[in-house]
C-alpha positions as CSV (number, residue, x, y, z in Angstrom):
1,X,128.7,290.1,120.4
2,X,127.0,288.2,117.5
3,X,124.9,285.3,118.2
4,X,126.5,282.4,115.8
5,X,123.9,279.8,115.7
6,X,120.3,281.8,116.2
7,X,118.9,278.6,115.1
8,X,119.6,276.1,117.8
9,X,117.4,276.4,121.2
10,X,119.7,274.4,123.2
11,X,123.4,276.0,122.1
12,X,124.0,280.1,121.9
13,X,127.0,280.3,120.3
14,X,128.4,283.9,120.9
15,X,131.8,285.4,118.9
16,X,133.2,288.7,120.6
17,X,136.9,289.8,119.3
18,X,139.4,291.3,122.0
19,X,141.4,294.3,120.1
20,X,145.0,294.2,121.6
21,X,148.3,293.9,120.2
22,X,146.7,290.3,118.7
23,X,143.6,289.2,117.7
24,X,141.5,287.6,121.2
25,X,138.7,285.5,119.8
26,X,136.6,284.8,122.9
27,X,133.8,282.1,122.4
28,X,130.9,281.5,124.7
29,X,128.6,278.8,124.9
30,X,125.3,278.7,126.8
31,X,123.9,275.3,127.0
32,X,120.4,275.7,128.4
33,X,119.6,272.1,129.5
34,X,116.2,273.1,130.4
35,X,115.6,273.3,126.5
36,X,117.2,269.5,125.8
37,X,114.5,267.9,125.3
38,X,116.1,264.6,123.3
39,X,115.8,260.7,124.7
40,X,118.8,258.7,124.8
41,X,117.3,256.7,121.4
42,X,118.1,260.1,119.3
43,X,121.2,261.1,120.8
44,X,123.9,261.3,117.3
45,X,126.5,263.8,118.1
46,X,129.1,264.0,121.3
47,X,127.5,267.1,122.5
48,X,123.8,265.9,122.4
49,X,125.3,262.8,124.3
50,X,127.2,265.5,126.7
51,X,123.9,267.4,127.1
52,X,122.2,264.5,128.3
53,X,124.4,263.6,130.7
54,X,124.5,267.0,132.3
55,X,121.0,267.0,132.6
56,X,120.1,263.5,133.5
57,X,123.2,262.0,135.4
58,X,121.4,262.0,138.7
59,X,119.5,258.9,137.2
60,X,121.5,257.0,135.3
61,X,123.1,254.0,136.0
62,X,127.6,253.6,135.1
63,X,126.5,249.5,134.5
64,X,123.4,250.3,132.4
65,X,124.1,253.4,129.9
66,X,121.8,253.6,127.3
67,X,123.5,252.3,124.2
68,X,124.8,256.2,122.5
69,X,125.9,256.8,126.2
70,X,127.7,253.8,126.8
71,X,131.2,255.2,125.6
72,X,134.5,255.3,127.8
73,X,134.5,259.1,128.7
74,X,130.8,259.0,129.4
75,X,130.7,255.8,131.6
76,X,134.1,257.1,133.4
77,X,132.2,260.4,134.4
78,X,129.0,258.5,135.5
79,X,130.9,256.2,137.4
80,X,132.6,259.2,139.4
81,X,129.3,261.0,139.5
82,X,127.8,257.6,140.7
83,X,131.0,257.7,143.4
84,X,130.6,261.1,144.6
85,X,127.4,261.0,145.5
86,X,127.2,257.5,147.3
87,X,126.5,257.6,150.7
88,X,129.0,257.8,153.7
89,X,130.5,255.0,154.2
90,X,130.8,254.2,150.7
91,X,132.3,257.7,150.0
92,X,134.5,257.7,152.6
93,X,136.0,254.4,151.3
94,X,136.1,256.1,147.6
95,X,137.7,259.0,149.1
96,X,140.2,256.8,151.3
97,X,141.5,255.0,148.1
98,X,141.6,258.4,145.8
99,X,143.9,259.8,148.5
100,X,146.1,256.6,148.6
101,X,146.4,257.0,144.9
102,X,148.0,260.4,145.0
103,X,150.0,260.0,147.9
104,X,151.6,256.7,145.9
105,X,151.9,258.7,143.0
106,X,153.7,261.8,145.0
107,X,155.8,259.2,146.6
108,X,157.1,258.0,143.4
109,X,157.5,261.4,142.3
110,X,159.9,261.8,144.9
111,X,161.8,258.1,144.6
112,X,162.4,259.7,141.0
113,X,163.8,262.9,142.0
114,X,165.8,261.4,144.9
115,X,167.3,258.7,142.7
116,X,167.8,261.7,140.1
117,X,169.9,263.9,142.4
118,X,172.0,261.1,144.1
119,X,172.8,259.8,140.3
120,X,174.0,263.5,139.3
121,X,176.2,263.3,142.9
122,X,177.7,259.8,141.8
123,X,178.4,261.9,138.7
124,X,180.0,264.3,140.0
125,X,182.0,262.5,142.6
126,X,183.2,260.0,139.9
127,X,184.5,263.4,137.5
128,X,186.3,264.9,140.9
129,X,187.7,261.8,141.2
130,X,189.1,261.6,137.3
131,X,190.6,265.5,137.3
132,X,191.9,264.7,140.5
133,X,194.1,261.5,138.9
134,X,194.4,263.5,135.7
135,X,196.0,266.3,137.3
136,X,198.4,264.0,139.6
137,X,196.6,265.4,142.5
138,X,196.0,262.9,145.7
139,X,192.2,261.3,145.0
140,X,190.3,262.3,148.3
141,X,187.7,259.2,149.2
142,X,184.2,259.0,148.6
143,X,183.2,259.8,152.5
144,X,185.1,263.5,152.0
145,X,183.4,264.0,148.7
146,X,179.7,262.9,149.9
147,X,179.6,265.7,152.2
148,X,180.4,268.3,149.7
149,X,177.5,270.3,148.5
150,X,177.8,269.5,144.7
């Protein structure tokens, strides 16, 4: 391995290559936030802003960023950090509501796929039903057809 960027204290950027049938290039990146040593006033690229977070979440506040923090992805990840670490009852309501999100979502998963598969039996009820009067054959009702595993 060759370190990539000797020059920054805070990122150790490592290159090693993987020789297989292709070419692996495996990156590593250390970020030693005991190094960062920036205040939110300095703060110019997304990873300086990322490094700051990381290091000083605990204390900040989702309705108060400081100003190069105060961007969507940051204030959405403070505002879960700010969540997560709430106390009980205020977590269990957080919790509570996450958990009624997903089931909604899994239950319109499901709507969808039950719609999807009794559409593709109308389908194929309707088609029997066509070759059936194409080929002069007597049409058998709906009921008969239903239970047919199609």
């Amino acid at each position: 391995m060759t370190n990539i960027r000797p020059e920054s204290s805070v990122l150790d950027f490592y290159c090693d290559r993987l020789e297989t049938d292709w070419i692996i290039l495996l990156e590593i990146h250390i970020l030693q936030l005991e190094q960062f040593e920036q205040s939110p006033d300095t703060l110019t690229e997304p990873l300086q802003e990322w490094l700051y977070f990381l290091k000083h979440g605990d204390e900040l506040d989702p309705e108060q960023l400081p100003k190069p923090l105060n961007r969507p992805t940051i204030r959405h990840a403070a505002e879960e950090l700010a969540m997560i670490t709430k106390r009980d009852p205020e977590k269990e309501r957080y919790v509570s509501r996450r958990k009624a999100i997903m089931d909604q979502n899994s239950f319109i998963r499901a709507a969808q796929e039950g719609k999807e598969q009794a559409l593709a039996k109308g389908e194929s009820i309707g088609e029997i039903k066509a070759f059936q009067t194409i080929l002069g054959l007597p049409v058998s009702d709906r009921e008969s057809l239903k239970e047919l595993s199609i």
